[in-house]
N, C-alpha and C positions, 0 to 999 in steps of 0.2 A: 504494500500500500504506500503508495506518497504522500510527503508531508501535509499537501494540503488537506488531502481526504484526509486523512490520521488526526489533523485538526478540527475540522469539521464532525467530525464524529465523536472527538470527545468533545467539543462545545455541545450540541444536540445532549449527549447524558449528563454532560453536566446541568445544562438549562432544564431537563426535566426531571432531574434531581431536585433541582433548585423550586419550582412549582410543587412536586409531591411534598417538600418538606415543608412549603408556605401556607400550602391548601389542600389539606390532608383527605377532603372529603367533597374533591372536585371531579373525584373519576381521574384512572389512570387513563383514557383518551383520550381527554383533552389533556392532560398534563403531555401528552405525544403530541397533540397538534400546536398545543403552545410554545412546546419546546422547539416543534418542527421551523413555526414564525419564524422566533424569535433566531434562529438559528440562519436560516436563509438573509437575513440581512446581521449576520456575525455579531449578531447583540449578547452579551453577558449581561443583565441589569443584576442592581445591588437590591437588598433585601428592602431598603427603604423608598426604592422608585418602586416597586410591589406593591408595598404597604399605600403610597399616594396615592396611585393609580386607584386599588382596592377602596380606598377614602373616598375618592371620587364617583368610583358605581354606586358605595353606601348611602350616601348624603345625596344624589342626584337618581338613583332609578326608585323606581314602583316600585312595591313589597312584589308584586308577580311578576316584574319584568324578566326576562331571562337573562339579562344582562347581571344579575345577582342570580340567577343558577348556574345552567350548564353552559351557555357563555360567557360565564362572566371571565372565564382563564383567557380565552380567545381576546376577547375584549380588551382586557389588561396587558396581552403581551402587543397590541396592535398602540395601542393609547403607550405602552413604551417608547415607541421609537417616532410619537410623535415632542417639538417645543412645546407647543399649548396644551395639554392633556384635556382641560375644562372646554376648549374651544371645539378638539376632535370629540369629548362626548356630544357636545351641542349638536356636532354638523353629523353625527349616528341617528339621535333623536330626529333630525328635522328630515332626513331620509327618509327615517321609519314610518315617520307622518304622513312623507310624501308616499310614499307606498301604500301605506294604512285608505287612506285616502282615493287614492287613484283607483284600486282594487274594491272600494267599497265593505272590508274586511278587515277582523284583526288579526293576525299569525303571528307565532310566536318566528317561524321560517324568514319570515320579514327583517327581522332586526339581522339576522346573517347576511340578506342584500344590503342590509344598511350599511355593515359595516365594511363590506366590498365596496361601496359605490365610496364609502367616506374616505376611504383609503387612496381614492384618485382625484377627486373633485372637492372642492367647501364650498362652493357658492353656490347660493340657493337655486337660481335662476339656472345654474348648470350641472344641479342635484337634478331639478325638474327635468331636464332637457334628457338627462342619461334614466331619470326613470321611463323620460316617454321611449329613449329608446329599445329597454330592458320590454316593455307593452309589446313595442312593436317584433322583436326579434323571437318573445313568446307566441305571436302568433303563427311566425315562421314557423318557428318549431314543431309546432301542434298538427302541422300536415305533412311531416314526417313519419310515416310508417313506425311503429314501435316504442315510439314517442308518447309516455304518462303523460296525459292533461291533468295535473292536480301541484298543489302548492308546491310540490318539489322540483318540480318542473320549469314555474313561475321563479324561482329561486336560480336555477341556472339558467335561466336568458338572464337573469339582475347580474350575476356572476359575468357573464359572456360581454353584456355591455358595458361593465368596469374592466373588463379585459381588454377592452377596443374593438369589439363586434358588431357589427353594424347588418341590418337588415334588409341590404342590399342583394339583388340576383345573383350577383357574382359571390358571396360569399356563401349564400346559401345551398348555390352548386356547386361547389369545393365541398360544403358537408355533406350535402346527398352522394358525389362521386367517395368518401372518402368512407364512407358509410357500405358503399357498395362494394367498395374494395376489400371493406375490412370483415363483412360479412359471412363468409365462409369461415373465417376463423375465429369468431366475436360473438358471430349471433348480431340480431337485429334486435338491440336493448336499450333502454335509457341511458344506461353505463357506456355501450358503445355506440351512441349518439350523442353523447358527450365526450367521450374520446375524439370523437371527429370533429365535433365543434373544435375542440382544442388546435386540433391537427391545421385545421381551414384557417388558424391565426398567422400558420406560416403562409408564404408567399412561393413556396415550391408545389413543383406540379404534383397531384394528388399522389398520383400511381408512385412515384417517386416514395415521398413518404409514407403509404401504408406500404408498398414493400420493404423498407427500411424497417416501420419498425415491426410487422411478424419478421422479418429476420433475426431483429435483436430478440424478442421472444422468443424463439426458435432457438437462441445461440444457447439463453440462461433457461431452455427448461433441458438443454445437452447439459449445464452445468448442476440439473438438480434443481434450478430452482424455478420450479412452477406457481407462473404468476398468476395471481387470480382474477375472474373476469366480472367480480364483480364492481362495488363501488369505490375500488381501490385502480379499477382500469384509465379512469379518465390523466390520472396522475404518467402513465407511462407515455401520454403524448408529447410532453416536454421533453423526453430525450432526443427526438426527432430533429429537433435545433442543434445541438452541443456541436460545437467543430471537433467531435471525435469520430474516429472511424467506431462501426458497430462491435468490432471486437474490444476496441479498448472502452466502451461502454460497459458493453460486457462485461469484463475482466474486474473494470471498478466497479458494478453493479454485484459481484461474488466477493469482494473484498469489504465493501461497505458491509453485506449481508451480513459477513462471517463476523465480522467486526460486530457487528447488533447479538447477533448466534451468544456472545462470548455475555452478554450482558442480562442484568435477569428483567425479569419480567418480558422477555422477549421468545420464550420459548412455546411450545405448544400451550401451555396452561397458563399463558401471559397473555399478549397480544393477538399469537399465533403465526402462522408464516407466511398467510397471504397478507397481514398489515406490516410483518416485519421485512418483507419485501421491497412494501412501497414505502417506506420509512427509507430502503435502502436507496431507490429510485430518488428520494426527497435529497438526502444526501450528496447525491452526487451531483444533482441540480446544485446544490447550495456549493459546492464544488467550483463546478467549472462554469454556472452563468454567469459567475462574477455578479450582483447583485449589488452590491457594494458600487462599481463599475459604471452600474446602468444608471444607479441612481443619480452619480455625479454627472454623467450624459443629460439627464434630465433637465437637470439643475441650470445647466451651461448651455451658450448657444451651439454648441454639437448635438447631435442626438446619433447614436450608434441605433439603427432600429435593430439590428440584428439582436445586441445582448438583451433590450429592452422589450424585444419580445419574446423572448426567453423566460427573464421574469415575468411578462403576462401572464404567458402559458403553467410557470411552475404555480406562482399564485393563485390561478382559477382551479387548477387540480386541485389543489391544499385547501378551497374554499369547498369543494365539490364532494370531498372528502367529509370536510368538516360538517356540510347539510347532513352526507348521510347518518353520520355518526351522532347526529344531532335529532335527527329522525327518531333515529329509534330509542333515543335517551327520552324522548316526551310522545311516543307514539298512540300514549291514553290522556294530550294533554291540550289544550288550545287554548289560547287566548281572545 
């Protein structure tokens, strides 16, 4: 393994060391998706930016908001890495609103777009503009063959439209081709219509990338490691970007694994191996998209689209992830 992966992998268990020991009765899966965050933009936070953060959900959400349940770890590691903490909850809430709202509905699913949309936009006027466009991309959606019409669905168009998706024909037929390519080996599922959404963020021709990546699939289930095709699938379209060739994808995709293998709560009676997988996937992203890189691209008048859509892509997995895992943590619950 090389140094940087070797780093990255111990920052990820340290940061969700660091969450299990602060918030002992947050669930060990969000304590993985937070650690996962916080890890892809190379954050270490100290136990008292925690503690602020956590001040901030107390004094500022509803007794039932989720943003004091099961997101509230997601929440707090997102509101880390922002300067205004009180400003990024504001512009979560006014999201939520806008969503709450537009939909005519409460979900608890909602405040997860919110926090997707808050993490690229703050201004109201361009909260609205990305919610109209998250409306419009769900209706694309929804005449996709195999495609759930129901809130979780509504949840990744919100996802997609903080990722930079747009509801255009052209993008929509990059997902239906990449959907059809990926079919044979995928199935025709919400999982792997979210794969493809992801896939269509890149700008290479379809066939191209879903051969890419059932090969990388292909290489890591020769290595033993059978990847799963459920809600942990959308997360392996990010490797699809990386300027590696598929074997050294690979090779670090077995190295991350082994590396997770060696740690506990990782093993069958932990997480298990279709999530310690894509944790390993997550890894390797946090790796080699540079993240750190893009953001400073951002920031500046250069823009690299290549690293920067990189992080789209790893970001909307990890969000896509974090719906499911969110699902079924409140799946007897509504707001």
């Amino acid at each position: 393994m090389d140094a940087d992966l070797q780093r990255t992998c111990e920052l990820f268990i340290k940061n969700r060391e660091l969450l299990r020991d602060n918030f002992k009765w947050d669930g060990s899966a969000m304590h993985l998706i937070g650690s996962a965050v916080l890890t892809a933009h190379s954050a270490s936070p100290d136990i008292d930016s925690l503690v602020s953060c956590a001040k901030v959900i107390k004094d500022r959400a509803g007794m039932l908001s989720p943003l004091r349940g099961h997101l509230k770890i997601l929440m707090i590691c997102n509101m880390i890495l922002e300067e205004d903490r009180d400003e990024y909850f504001a512009n979560v809430e006014r999201a939520y609103n806008l969503l709450r709202i537009t939909r005519r509905m409460r979900d608890q699913r909602f405040y997860l777009s919110a926090i997707a949309m808050a993490n690229v936009v703050d201004d109201k006027e361009e909260l609205l503009g990305l919610v109209d466009k998250a409306c419009e991309i769900y209706e694309r959606l929804k005449g996709i063959d195999g495609f759930f019409d129901d809130g979780s669905g509504f949840v990744t168009a919100c996802i997609m439209a903080s990722a930079g998706a747009t509801a255009t024909d052209e993008f929509f037929a990059e997902v239906e081709k990449c959907v059809s390519d990926l079919e044979g080996e995928f199935g025709r599922t919400p999982s792997s219509i979210a794969l493809s959404c992801i896939l269509a963020l890149d700008k290479a021709d379809s066939s191209f990338k879903s051969a890419r990546l059932k090969e990388i699939y292909r290489m890591l289930d020769a290595e033993g490691i059978r990847y799963g095709k459920d809600s942990e699938l959308p997360v392996l379209g990010s490797l699809i970007m990386l300027d590696l060739t598929n074997a050294e994808i690979a090779g670090a995709l077995r190295e991350a694994d082994a590396y997770l293998r060696t740690q506990q709560g990782f093993d069958r009676f932990g997480c298990g191996p279709d999530k310690r997988h894509m944790y390993a996937v997550l890894l390797v992203m946090s790796t080699y998209a540079s993240v750190v890189q893009a953001e400073q691209f951002a920031e500046s008048s250069v823009m690299n689209g290549a690293v920067v859509s990189q992080f789209a892509a790893m970001a909307a997995g990890t969000m896509m992830v974090t719906s499911a895992v969110f699902e079924s943590l409140n799946s007897d619950f509504r707001i």
